[in-house]
VONU-597701 format. One record per residue: x, y, z of N, C-alpha, C in turn; residue in one letter. Coordinates in pm, 1 decimal. Example, Ala and Ser with C-alpha at 12.3 -4.5 7.8 and 13.67 -1.06 7.14 Angstrom:
REM residues 2
<pt n_X="1319.0" n_Y="-569.0" n_Z="780.0" ca_X="1230.0" ca_Y="-450.0" ca_Z="780.0" c_X="1320.0" c_Y="-330.0" c_Z="780.0" res="A"/>
<pt n_X="1285.0" n_Y="-225.0" n_Z="708.0" ca_X="1367.0" ca_Y="-106.0" ca_Z="714.0" c_X="1290.0" c_Y="3.0" c_Z="787.0" res="S"/>
This chain:
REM residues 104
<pt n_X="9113.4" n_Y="8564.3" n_Z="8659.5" ca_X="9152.1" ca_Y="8703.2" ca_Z="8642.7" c_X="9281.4" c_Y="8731.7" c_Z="8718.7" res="X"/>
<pt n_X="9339.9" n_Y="8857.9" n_Z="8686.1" ca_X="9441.9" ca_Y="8885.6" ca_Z="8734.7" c_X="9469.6" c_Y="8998.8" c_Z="8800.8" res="X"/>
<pt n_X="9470.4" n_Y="8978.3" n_Z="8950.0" ca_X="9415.4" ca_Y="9045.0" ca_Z="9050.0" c_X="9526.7" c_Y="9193.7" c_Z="9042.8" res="X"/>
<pt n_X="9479.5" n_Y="9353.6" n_Z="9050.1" ca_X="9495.4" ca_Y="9435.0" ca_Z="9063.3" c_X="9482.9" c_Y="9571.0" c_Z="9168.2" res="X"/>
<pt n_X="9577.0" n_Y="9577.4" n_Z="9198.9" ca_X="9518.8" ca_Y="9701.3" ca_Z="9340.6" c_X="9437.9" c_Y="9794.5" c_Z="9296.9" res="X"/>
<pt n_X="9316.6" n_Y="9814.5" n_Z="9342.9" ca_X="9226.2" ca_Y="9939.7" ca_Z="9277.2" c_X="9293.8" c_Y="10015.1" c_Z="9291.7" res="X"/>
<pt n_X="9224.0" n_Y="10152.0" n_Z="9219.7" ca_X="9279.7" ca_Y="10310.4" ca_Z="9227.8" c_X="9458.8" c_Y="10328.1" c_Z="9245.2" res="X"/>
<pt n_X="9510.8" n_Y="10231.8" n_Z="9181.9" ca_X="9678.8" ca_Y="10243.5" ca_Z="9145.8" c_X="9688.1" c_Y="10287.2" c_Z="8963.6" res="X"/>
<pt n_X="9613.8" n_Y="10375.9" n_Z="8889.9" ca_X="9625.6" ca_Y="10455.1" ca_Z="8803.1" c_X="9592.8" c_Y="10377.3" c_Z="8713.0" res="X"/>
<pt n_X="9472.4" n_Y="10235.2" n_Z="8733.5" ca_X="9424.6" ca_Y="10151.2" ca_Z="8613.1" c_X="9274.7" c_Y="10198.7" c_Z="8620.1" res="X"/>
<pt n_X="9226.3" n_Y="10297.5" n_Z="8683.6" ca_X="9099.5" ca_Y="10377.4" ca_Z="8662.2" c_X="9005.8" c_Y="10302.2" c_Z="8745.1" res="X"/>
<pt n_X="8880.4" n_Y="10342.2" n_Z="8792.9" ca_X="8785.7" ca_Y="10266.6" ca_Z="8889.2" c_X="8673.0" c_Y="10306.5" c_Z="8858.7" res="X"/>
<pt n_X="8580.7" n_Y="10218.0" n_Z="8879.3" ca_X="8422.4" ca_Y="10234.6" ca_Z="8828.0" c_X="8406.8" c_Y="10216.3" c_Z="8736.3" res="X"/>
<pt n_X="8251.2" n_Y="10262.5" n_Z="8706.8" ca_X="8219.3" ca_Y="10265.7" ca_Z="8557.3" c_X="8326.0" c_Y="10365.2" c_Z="8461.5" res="X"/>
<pt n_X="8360.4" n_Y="10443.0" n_Z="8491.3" ca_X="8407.7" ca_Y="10535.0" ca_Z="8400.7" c_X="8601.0" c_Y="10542.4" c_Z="8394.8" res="X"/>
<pt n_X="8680.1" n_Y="10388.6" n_Z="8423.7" ca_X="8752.9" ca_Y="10384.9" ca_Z="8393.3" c_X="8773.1" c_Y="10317.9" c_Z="8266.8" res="X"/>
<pt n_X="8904.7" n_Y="10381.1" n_Z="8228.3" ca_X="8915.8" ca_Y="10396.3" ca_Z="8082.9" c_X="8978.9" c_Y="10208.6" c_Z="8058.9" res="X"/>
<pt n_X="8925.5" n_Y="10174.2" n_Z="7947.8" ca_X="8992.2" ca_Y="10047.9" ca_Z="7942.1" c_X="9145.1" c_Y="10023.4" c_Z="7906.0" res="X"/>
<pt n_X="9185.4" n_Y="9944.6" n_Z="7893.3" ca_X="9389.5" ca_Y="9945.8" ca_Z="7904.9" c_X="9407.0" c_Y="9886.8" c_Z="7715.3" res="X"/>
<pt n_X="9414.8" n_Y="10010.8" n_Z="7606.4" ca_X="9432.3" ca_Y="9932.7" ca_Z="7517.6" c_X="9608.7" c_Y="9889.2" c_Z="7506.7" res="X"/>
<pt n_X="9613.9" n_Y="9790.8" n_Z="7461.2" ca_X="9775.9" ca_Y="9782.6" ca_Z="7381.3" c_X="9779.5" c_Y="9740.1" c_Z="7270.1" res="X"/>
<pt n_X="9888.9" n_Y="9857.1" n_Z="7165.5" ca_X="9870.3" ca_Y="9830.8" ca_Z="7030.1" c_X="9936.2" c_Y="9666.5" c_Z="6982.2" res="X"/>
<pt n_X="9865.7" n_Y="9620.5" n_Z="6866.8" ca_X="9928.1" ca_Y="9489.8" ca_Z="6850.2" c_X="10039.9" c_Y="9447.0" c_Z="6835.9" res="X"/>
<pt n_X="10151.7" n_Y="9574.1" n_Z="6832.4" ca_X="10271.3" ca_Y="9507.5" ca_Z="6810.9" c_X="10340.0" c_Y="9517.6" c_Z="6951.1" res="X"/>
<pt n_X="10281.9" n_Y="9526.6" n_Z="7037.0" ca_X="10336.2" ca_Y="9522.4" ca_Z="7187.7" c_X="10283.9" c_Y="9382.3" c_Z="7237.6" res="X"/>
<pt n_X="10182.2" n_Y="9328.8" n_Z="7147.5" ca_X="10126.2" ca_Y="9165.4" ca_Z="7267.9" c_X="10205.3" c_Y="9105.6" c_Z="7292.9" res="X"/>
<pt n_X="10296.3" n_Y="9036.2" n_Z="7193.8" ca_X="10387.6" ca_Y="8935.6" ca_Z="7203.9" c_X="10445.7" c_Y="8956.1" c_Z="7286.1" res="X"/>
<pt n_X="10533.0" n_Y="9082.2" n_Z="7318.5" ca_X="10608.5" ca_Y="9086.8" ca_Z="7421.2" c_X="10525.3" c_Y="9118.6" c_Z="7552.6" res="X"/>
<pt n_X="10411.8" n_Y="9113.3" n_Z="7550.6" ca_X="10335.3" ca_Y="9117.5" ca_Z="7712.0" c_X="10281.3" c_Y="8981.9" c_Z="7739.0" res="X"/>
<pt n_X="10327.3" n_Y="8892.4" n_Z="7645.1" ca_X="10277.2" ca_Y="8766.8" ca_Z="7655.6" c_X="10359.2" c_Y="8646.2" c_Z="7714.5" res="X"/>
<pt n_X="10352.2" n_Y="8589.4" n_Z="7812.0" ca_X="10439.2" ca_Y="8484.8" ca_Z="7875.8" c_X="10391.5" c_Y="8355.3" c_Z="7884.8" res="X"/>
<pt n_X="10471.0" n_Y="8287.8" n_Z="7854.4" ca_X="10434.0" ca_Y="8090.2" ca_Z="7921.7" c_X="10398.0" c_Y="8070.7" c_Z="8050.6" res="X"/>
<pt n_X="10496.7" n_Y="8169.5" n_Z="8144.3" ca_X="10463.0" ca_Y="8109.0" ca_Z="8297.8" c_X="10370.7" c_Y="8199.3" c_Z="8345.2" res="X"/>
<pt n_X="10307.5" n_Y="8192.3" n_Z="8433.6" ca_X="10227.7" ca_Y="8318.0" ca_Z="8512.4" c_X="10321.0" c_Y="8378.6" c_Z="8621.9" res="X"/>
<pt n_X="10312.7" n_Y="8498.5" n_Z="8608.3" ca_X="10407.4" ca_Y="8587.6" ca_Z="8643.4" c_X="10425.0" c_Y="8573.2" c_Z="8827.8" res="X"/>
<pt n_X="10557.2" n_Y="8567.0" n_Z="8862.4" ca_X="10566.0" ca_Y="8521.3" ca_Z="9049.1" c_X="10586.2" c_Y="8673.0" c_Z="9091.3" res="X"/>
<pt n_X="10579.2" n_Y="8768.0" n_Z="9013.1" ca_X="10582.6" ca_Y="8920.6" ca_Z="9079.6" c_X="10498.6" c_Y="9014.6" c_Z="9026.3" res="X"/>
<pt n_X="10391.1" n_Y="9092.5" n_Z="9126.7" ca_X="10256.6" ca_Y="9237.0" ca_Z="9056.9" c_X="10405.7" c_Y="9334.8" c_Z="9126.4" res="X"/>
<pt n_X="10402.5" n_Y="9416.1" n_Z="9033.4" ca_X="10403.2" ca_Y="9548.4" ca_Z="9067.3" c_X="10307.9" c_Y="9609.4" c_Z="9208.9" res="X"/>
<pt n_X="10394.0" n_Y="9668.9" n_Z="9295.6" ca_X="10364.5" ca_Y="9763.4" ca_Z="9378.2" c_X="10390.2" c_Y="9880.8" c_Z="9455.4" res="X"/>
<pt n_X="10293.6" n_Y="9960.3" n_Z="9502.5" ca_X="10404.6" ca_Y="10042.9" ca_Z="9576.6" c_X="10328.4" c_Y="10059.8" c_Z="9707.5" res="X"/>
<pt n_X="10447.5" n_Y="10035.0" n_Z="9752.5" ca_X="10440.0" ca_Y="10033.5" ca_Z="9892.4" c_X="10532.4" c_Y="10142.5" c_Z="9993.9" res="X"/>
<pt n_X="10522.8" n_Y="10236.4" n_Z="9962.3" ca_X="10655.7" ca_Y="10344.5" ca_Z="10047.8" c_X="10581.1" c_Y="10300.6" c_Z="10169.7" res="X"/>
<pt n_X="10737.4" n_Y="10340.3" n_Z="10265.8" ca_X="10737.4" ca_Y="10337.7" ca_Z="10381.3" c_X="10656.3" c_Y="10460.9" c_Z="10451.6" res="X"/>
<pt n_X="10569.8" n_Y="10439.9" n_Z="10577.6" ca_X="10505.5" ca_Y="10497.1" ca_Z="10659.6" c_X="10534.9" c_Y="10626.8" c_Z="10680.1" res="X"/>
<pt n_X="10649.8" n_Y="10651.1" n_Z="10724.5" ca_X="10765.1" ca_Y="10765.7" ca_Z="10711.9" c_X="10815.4" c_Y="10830.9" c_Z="10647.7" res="X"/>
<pt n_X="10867.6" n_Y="10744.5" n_Z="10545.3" ca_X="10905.9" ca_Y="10801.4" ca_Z="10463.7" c_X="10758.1" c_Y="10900.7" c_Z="10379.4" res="X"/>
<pt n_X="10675.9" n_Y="10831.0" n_Z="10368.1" ca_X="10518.5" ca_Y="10959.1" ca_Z="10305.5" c_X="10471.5" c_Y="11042.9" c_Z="10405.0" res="X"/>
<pt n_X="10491.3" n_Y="11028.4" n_Z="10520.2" ca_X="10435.8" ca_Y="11113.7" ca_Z="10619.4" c_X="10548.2" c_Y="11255.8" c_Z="10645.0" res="X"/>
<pt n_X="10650.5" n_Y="11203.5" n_Z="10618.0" ca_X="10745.7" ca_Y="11342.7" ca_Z="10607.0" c_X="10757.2" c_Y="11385.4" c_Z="10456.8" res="X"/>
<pt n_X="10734.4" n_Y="11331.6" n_Z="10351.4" ca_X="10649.6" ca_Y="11390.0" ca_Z="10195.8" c_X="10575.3" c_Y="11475.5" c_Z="10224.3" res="X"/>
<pt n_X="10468.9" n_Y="11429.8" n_Z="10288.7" ca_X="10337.3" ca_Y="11521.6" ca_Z="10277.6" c_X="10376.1" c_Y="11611.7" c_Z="10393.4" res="X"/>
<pt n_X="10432.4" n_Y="11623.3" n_Z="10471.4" ca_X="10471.7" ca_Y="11739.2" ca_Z="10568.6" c_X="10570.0" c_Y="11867.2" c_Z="10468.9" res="X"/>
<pt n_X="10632.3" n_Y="11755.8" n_Z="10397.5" ca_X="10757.7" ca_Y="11860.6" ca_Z="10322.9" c_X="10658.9" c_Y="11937.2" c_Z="10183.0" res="X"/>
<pt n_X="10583.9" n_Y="11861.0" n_Z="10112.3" ca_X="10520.3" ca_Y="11937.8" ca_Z="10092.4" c_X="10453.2" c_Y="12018.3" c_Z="10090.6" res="X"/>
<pt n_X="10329.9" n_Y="11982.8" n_Z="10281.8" ca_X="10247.3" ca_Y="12111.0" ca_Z="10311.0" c_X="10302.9" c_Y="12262.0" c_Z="10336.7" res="X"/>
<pt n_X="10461.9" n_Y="12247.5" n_Z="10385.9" ca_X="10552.9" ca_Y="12317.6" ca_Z="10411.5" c_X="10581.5" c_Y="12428.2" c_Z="10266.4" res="X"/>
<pt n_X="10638.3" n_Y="12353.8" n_Z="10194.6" ca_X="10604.7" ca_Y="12363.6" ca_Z="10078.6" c_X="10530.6" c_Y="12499.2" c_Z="10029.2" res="X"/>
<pt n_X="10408.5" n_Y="12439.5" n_Z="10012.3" ca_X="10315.8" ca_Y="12507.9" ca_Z="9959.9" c_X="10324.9" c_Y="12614.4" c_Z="10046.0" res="X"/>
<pt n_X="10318.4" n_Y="12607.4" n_Z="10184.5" ca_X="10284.2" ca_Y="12709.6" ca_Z="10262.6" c_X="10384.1" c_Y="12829.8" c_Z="10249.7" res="X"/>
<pt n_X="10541.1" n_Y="12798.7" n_Z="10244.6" ca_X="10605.6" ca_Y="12890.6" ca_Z="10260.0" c_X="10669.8" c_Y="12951.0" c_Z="10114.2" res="X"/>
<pt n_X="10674.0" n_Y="12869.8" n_Z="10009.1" ca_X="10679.4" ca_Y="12888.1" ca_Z="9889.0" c_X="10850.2" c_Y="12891.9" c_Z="9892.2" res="X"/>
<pt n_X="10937.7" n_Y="12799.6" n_Z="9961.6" ca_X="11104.8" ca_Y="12818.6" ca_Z="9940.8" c_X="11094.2" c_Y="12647.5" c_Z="9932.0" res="X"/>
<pt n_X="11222.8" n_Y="12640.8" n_Z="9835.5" ca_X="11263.9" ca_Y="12515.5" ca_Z="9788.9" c_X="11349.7" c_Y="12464.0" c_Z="9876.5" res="X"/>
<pt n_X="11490.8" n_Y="12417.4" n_Z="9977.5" ca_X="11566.7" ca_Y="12347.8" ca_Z="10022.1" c_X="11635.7" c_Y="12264.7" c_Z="9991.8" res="X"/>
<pt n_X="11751.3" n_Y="12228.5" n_Z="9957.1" ca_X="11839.1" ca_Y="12118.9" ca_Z="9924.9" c_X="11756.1" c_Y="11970.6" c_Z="9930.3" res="X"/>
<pt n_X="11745.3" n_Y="11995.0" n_Z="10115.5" ca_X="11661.2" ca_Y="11884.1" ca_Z="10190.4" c_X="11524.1" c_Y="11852.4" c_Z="10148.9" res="X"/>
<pt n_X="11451.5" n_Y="11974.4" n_Z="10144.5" ca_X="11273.8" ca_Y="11946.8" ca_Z="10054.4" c_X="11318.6" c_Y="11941.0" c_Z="9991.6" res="X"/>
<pt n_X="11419.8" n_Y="11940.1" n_Z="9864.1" ca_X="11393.6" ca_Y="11879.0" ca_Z="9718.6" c_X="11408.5" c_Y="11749.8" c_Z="9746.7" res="X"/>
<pt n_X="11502.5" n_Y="11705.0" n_Z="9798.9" ca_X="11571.6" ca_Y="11539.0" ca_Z="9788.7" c_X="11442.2" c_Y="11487.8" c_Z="9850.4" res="X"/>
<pt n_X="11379.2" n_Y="11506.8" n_Z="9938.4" ca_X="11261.2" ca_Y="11474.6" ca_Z="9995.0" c_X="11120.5" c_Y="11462.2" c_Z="9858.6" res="X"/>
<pt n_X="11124.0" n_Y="11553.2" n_Z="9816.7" ca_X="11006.6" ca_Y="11583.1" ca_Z="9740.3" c_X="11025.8" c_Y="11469.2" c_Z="9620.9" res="X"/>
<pt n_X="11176.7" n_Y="11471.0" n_Z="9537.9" ca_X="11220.2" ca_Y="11388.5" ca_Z="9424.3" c_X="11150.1" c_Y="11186.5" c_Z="9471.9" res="X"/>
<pt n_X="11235.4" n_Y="11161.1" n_Z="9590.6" ca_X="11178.8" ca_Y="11000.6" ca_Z="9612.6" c_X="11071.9" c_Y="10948.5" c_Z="9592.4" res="X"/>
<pt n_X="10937.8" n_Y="11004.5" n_Z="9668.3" ca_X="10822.4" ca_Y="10959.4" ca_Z="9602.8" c_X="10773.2" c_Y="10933.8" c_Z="9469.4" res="X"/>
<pt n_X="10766.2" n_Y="11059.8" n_Z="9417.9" ca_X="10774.0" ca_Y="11039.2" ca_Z="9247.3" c_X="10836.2" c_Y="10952.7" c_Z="9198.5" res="X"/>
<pt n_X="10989.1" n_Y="10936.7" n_Z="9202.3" ca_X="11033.5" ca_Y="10842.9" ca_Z="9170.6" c_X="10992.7" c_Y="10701.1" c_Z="9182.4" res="X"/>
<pt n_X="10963.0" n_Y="10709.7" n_Z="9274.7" ca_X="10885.0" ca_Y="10537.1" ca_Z="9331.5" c_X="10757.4" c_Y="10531.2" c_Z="9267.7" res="X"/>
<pt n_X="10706.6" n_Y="10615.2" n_Z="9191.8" ca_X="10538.8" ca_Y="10639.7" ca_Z="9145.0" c_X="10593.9" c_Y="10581.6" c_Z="9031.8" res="X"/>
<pt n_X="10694.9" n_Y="10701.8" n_Z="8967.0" ca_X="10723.3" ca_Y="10629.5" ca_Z="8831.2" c_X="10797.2" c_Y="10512.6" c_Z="8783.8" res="X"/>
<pt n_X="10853.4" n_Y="10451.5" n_Z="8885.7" ca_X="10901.9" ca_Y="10295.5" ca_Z="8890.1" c_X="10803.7" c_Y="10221.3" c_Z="8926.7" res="X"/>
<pt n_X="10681.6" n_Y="10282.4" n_Z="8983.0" ca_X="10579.5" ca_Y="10154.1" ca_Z="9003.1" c_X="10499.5" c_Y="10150.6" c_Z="8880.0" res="X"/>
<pt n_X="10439.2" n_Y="10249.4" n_Z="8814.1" ca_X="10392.3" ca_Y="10309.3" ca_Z="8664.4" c_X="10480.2" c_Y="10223.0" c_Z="8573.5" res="X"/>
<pt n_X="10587.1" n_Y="10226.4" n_Z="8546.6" ca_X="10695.4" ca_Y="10179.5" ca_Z="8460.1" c_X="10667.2" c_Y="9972.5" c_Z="8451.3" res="X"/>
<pt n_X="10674.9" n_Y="9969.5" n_Z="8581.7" ca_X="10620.4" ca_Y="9827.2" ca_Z="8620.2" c_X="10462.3" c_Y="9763.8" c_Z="8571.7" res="X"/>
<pt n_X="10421.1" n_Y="9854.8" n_Z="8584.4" ca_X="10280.1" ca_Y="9805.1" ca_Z="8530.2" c_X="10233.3" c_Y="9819.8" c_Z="8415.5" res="X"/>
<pt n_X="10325.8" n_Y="9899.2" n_Z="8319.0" ca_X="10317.6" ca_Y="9912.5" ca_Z="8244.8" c_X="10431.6" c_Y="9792.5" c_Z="8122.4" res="X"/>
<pt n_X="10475.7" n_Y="9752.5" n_Z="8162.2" ca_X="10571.0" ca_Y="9602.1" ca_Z="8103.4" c_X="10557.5" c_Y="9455.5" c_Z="8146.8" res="X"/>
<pt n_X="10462.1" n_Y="9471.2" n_Z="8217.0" ca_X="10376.6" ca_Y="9360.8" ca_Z="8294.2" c_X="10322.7" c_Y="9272.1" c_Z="8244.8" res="X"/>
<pt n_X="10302.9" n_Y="9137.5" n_Z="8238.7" ca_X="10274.0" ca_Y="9079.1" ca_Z="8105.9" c_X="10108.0" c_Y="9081.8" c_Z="8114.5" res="X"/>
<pt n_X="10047.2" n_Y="9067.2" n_Z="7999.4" ca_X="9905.0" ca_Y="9095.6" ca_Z="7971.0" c_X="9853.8" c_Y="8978.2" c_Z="7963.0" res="X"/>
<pt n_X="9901.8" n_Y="8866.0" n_Z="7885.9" ca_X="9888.5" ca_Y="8717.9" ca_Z="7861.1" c_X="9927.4" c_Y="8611.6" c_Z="7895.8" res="X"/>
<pt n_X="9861.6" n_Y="8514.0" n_Z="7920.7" ca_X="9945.5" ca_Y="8397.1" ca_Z="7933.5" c_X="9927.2" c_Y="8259.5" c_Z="7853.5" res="X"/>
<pt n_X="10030.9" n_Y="8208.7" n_Z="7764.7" ca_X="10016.5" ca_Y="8141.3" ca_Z="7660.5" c_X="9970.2" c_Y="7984.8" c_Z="7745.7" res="X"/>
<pt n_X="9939.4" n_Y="7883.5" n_Z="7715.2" ca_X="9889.2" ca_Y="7790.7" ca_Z="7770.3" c_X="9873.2" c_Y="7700.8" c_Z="7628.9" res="X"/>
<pt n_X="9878.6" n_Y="7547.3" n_Z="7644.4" ca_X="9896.7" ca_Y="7467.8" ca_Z="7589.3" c_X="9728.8" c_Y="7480.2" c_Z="7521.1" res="X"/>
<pt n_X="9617.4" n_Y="7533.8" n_Z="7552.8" ca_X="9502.1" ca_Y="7543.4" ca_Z="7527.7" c_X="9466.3" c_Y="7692.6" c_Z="7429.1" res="X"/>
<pt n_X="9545.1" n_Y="7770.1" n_Z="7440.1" ca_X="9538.1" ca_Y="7873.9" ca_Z="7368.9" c_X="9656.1" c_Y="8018.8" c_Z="7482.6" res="X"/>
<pt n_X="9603.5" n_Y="8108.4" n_Z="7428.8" ca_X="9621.7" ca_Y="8219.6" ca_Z="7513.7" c_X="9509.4" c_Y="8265.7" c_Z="7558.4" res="X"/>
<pt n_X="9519.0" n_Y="8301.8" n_Z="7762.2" ca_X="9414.6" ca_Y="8331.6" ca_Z="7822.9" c_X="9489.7" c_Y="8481.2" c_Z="7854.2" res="X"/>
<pt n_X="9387.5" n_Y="8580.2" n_Z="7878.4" ca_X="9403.5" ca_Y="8753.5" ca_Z="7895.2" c_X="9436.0" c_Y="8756.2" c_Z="8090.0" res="X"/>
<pt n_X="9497.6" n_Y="8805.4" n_Z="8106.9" ca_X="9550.8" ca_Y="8809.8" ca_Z="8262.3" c_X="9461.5" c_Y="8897.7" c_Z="8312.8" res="X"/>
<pt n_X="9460.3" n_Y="9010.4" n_Z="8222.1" ca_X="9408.0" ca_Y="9152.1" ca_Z="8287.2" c_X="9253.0" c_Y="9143.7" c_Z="8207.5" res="X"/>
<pt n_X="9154.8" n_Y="9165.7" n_Z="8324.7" ca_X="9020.7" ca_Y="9206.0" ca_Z="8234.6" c_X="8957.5" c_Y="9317.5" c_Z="8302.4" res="X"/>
């Protein structure tokens, strides 16, 4: 199998949703080698701990800032470059024996 960080937006438990992909996307999620890079995200310590400050702020005072925006924009961004990543990730891996499924 092909190991995945729980609760990184591929669903958990019984009641996550399974990952379909339509058939004309396999081929291209399908590779010869097994892949030397997972997708992750990893923000810095700091950098999320002054997020979630700029946001509680945020909420609390209800004014936007030059500084809280540029603050607020990075994370997301890094969500949706890690999303983006896992989502072009290859699904398969072709093998002289057939094709085996990476992700189950």
């Amino acid at each position: 199998m092909f190991p995945l960080p729980v609760g990184e937006g591929w669903g958990e438990g019984e009641h996550a949703a399974p990952v379909v992909v339509p058939e004309t996307l396999k081929e291209s999620l399908t590779v010869k080698d097994f892949p030397t890079r997972l997708p992750v995200f990893e923000p810095e310590a700091d950098h999320l701990g002054r997020y979630c400050q700029v946001l509680t702020q945020q909420l609390i005072s209800g004014s936007l800032t030059t500084d809280v925006e540029r603050v607020i924009q990075n994370l997301p961004g890094e969500r949706v470059s890690f999303y983006a990543d896992t989502l072009k990730m290859p699904r398969w891996l072709r093998t002289d024996e057939g094709v085996i499924e990476l992700l189950a």
